[in-house]
C-alpha positions in Angstrom: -71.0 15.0 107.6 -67.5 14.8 105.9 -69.5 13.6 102.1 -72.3 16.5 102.4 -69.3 18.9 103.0 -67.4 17.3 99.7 -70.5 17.5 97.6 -70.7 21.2 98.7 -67.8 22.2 98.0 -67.4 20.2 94.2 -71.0 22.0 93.6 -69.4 25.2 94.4 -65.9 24.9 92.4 -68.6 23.7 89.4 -70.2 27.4 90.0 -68.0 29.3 90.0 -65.6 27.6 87.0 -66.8 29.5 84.0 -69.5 28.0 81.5 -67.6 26.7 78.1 -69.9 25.0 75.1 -68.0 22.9 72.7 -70.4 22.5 69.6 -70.4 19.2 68.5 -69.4 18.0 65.1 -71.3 15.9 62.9 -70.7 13.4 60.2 -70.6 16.0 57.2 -68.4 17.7 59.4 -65.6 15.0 59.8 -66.1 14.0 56.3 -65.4 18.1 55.3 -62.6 17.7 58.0 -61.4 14.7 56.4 -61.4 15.8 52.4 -60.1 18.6 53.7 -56.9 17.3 55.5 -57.0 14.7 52.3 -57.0 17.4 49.6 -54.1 19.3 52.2 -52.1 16.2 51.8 -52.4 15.9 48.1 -51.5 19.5 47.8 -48.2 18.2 49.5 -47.7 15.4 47.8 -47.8 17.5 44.4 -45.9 19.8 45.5 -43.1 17.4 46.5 -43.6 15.7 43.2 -43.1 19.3 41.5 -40.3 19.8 42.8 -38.6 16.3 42.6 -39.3 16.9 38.8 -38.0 20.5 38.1 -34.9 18.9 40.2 -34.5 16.0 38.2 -35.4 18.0 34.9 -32.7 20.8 35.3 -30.2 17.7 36.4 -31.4 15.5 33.1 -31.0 19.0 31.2 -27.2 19.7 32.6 -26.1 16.1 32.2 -27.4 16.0 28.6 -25.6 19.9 28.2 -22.6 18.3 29.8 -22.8 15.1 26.5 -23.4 17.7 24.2 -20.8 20.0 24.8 -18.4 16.5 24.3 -19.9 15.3 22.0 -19.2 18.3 20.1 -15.2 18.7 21.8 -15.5 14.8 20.1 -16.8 16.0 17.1 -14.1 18.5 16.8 -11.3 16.4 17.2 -12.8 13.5 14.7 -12.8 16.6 12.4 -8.9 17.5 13.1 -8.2 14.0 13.0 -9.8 13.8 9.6 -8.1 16.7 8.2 -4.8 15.7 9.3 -5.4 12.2 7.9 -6.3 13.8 4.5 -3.0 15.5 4.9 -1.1 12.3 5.4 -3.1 10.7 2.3 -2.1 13.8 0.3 1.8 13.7 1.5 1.7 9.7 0.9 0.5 10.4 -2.6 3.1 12.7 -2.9 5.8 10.9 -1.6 4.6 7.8 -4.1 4.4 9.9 -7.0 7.6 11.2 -6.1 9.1 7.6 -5.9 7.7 6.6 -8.8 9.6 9.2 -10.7 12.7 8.5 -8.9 12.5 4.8 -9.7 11.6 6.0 -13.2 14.5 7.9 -13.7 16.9 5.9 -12.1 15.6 2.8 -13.9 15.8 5.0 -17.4 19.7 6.2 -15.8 20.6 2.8 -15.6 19.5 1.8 -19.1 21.5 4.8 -20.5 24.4 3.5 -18.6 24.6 0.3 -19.6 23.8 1.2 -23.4 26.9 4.1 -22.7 29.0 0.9 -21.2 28.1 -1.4 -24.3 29.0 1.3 -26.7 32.3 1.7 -24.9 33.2 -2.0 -24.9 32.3 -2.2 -28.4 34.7 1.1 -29.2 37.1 -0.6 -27.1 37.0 -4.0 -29.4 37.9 -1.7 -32.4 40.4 0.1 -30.8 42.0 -3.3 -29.7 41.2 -4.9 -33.3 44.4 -3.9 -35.0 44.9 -7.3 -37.5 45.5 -5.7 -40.5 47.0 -9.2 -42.3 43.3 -10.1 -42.5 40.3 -9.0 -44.6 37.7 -9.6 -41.7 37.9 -10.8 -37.7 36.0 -11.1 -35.2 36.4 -8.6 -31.9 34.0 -10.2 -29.6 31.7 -13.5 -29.6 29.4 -14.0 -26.7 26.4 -16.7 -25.6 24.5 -15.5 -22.9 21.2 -17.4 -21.7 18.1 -15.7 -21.8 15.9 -18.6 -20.0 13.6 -20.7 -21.4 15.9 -22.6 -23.6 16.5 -19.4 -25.5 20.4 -18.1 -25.8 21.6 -15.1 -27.4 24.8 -14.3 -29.6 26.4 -11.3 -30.0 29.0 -11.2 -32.9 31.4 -7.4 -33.9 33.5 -8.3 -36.9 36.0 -5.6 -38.0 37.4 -5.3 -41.3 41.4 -5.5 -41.5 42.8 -5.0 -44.6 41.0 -2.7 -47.8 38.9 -0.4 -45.8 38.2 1.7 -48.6 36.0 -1.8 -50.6 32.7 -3.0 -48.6 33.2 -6.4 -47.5 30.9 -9.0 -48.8 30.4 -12.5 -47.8 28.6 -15.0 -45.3 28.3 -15.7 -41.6 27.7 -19.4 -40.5 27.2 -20.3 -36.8 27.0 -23.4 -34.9 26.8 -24.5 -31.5 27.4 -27.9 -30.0 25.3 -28.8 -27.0 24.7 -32.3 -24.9 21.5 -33.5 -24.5 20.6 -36.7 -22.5 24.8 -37.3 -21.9 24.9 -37.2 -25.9 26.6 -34.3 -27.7 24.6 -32.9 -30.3 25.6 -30.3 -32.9 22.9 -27.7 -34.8 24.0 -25.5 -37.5 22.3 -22.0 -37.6 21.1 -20.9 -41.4 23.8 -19.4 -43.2 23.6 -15.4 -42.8 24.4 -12.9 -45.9 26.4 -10.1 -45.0 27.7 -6.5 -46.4 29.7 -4.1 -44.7 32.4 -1.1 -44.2 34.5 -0.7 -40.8 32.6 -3.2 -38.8 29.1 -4.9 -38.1 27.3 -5.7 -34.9 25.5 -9.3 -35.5 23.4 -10.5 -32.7 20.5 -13.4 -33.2 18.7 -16.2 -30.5 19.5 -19.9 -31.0 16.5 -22.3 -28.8 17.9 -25.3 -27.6 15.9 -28.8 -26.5 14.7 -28.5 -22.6 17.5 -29.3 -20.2 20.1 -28.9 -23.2 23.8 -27.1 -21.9 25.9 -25.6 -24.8 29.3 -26.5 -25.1 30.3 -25.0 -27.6 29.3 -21.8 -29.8 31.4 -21.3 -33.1 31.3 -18.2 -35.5 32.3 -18.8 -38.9 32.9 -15.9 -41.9 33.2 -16.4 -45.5 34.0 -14.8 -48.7 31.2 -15.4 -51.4 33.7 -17.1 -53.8 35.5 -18.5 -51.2 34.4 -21.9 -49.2 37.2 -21.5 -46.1 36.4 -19.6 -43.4 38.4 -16.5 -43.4 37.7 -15.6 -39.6 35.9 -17.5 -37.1 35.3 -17.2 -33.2 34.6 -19.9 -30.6 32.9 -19.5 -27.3 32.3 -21.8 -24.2 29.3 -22.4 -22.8 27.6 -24.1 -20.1 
């Protein structure tokens, strides 16, 4: 019959197949298996992680090379900078000090010149003060303001006549001022005074606040003589 024959046949293909055992495992065994694959895995893992550190070690390492190397190019040109600012300091310093000297001297220039100028006005009074009919005159009378109420007067009287004698006598001065729309008058102290060839007189005169001068009058006398035998005038305002 057709299934007798089948069984045959599958009986004799089991025959002649060859014999294979397969032991079988227990659970120690996949547990082993398991710790082992486990412990395979962590070896990975670690390794991975090794590696992932040494990478991002030496990249940490050349970016913080990469700072330092400018922070020192930095560092270097702070330095420069610093030096060349010293410099500048240094030149400024110089450069004060030498303006300083060059205001000095040509503040201390321009005194000398206007003491030269003075003296040659005043050698150019006597020069020009030829009145030889008269024992004294004056050659120049100024009023100049010096603020605060305060004026100055500058007086060169030049003898005429009898050089060789001194000249003895005294200098009066007034001025004449207006105060509050009134005109006022105030008389200076008489002034003693002795002289050959000529004499600089100078003085200050205060005045009330908001007082104008009008008027400045020089007056010279003889000591046994009460008229005036020069006198000067000067306008001011």
């Amino acid at each position: 019959m057709p299934i007798k024959r089948f069984y045959r046949l599958q009986r004799a293909r089991l025959m002649a197949a060859p014999l294979s055992l397969q032991p079988v495992i227990g659970w120690r065994g996949r547990l082993l298996r398991i710790a082992a694959l486990f412990c395979m895995a962590m070896s990975f893992l670690g390794f991975g992680a090794y590696v992932g550190y040494q990478y991002a070690l030496n990249r940490n390492a050349a970016y913080l090379a990469e700072k330092m190397q400018r922070l020192a190019s930095q560092t270097e040109q702070l330095g420069a900078g610093q030096a060349k600012l010293q410099l500048l300091e240094q030149q400024i310093k110089v450069g004060q000090g030498e303006r300083d000297g060059l205001v000095q001297a040509l503040s201390t220039a321009q005194s000398e010149l206007a003491a030269k100028q003075e003296a040659l006005s005043f050698f150019e009074s006597l020069l020009q003060s030829n009145d030889r009919n008269r024992a004294v005159s004056f050659s120049a009378c100024e009023l100049q303001s010096v603020g605060g109420g305060r004026w100055r007067y500058r007086l060169l009287l030049v003898q005429g006549t009898d050089r060789s004698t001194e000249f003895a006598g005294r200098l009066q001065a007034s001025v004449q001022y207006q105060e509050h729309g009134k005109r006022q008058n105030m008389q200076i102290e008489p002034l003693p005074v002795k002289f050959s060839h000529y004499l600089r007189q100078e003085g200050e005169l205060t005045l009330p606040s908001g007082a104008l001068p009008q008027l400045f009058e020089a007056r010279i006398f003889t000591d046994n003589n009460k008229q005036a035998v020069a006198s000067c005038q000067k306008k001011g305002g």
